[in-house]
N, C-alpha and C positions, 0 to 999 in steps of 0.2 A: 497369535504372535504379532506384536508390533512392528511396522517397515520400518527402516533403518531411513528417511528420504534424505538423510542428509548426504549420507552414500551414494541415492542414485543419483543425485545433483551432483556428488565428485564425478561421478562415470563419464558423465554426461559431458561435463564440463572440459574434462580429459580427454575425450575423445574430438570434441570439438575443438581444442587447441593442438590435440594430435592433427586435423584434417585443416588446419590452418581457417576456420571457419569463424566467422565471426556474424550470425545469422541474427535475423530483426526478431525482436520478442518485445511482446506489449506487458508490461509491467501493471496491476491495478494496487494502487495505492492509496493506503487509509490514513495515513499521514506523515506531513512530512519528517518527523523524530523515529516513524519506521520506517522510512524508504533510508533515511541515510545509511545506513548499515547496506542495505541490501543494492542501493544502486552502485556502492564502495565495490560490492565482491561482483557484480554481474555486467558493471559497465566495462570491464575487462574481454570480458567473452562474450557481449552480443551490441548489437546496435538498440538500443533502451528508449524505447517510448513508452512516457507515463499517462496510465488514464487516472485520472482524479473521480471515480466515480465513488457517491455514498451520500444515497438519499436516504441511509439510517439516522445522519446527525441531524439534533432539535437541538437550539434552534437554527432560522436561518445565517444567523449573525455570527453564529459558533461555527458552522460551516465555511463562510465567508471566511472568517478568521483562520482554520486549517487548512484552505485551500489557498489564501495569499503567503502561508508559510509556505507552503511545498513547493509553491512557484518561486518563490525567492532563493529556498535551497537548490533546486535547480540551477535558477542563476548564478549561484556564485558558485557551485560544482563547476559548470561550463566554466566560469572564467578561470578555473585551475583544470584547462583541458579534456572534460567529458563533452561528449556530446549526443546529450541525454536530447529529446525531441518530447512535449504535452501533447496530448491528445485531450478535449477540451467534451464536457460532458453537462448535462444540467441538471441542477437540483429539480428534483421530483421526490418530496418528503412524502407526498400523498401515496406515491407507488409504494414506500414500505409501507406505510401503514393498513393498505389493501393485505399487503402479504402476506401479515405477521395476523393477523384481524384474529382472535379468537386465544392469541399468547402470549397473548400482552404479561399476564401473570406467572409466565415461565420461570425458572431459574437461570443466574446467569450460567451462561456456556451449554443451555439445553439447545429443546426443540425451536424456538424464537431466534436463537444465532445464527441457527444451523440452516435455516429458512432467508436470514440476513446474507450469509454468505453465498448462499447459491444464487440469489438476486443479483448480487454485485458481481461474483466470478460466470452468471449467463452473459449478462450486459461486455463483460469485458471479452469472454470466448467469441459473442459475439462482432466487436468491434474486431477482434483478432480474425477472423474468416472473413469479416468485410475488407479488411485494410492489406490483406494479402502479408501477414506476417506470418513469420516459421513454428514463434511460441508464441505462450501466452503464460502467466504466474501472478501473481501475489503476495503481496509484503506481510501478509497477515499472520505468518506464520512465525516470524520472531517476536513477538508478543507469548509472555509465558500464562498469560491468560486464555491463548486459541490453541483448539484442538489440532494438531497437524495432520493428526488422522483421519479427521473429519474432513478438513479442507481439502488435503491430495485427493480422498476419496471424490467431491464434490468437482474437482478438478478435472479426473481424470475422464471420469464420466461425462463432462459438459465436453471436452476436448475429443471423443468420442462420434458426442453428437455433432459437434460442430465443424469435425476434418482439421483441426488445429492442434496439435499433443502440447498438455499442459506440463510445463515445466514444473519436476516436484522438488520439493525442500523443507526443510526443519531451520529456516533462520535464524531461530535460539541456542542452537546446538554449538559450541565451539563458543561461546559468548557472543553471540552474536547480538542477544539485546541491549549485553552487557556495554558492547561496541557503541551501540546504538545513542546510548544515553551518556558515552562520551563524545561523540559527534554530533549532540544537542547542547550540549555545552561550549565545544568549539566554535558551534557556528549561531550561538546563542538562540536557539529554537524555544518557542513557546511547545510544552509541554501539556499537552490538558491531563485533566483529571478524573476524566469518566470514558469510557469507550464511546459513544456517542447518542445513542437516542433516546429519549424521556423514560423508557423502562428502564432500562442500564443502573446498576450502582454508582454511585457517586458517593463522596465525601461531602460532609458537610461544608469542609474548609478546606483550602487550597492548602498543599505542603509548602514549607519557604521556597524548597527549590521550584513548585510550581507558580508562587507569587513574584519570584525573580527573574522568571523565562518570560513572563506575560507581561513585567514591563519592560521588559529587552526587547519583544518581539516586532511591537511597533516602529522600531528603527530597522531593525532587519528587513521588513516588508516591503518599507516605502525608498530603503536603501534600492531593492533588486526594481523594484516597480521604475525607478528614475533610469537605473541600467538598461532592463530592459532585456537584459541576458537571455532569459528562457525561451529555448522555442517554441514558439507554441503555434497550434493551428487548429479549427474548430473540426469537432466529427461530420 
């Protein structure tokens, strides 16, 4: 039988605005068109630092690219009163490709993802037991292409290992990516087209709405980059 997480994220969240609590949790984020939604419902009830970690994306310049977006939607979040905090991470492309070594040929959303996400949610469990925060979670889960059963699972366990309890959730659930993809539009987010690294599906051809975001996006970027909004501070 399937867990309900979007439930245990209401409990959660209920009971921590029951106890007046508003505790530090490290958010890892795969881009910025899914944290909007998710940093919407969570910068509410906790203090929100983003790690940008995701040395699954090829190439380096596609990366670059999702990562001066997230930093930008950050910044204009803060400048309408969040106050969202980066935690600042490095490309290490060579590290997935160590990890995944032998799956390359996988299906998407198999053994290769599921290998992709534990990389990414050790590294963040990790930084969350280094940084002395309460939680720890992932935007990964409002995408209705990730398993959310696989992630809490992968979650729960590293938060386990690591003295940190991983914040669970179903981000999709209630339209949540539906949310998503009108707060990429609001704030005119480059959208990509593929989940991120050279195995991954892609389209041959970008959709119009994804041809539309990508020339929008360059003003977005170099807009927040001159602001200067995001906080940010190195790991």
């Amino acid at each position: 039988m399937k867990t309900n997480y979007q439930l245990e994220l209401d409990r959660i969240l209920a009971e921590l605005d029951a106890r007046g609590e508003r505790p530090r949790l490290l958010l890892h984020s795969c881009c910025g068109p899914c944290s909007s939604y998710v940093l919407e419902c969570l910068a509410p009830h906790f203090q929100v630092t983003v790690l940008y970690y995701n040395p699954c994306i090829d190439p380096e310049e596609e990366y670059t690219l999702r990562k001066g977006v997230q930093l930008g939607l950050i910044g204009r979040m803060n400048e309408h009163g969040a106050d969202i905090e980066v935690l600042d991470a490095e490309y290490d492309h060579v590290s997935f490709l160590d990890a995944v070594r032998g799956h390359e040929t996988d299906r998407e959303g198999g053994a290769r993802c599921a290998i992709c996400f534990e990389q990414r949610l050790r590294r963040t469990a990790e930084a969350a037991r280094d940084g002395g925060f309460d939680w720890f979670c992932t935007t990964l889960t409002v995408s209705p292409h990730k398993n959310a059963q696989v992630l809490n699972t992968i979650g729960r366990d590293l938060g386990l290992e690591y003295g940190v309890p991983f914040l669970p959730s179903d981000f999709k659930k209630r339209d949540g990516y539906k949310r998503s993809i009108e707060l990429s539009r609001e704030y005119c987010l480059y959208r990509q087209n593929y989940c991120g690294c050279e195995f991954s599906s892609r389209p041959e051809t970008a959709d119009a709405e994804t041809q539309v975001m990508s020339a929008m996006v360059s003003h977005s970027i170099a807009e927040s980059a001159r602001q200067g909004k995001a906080g940010f501070y190195e790991e």
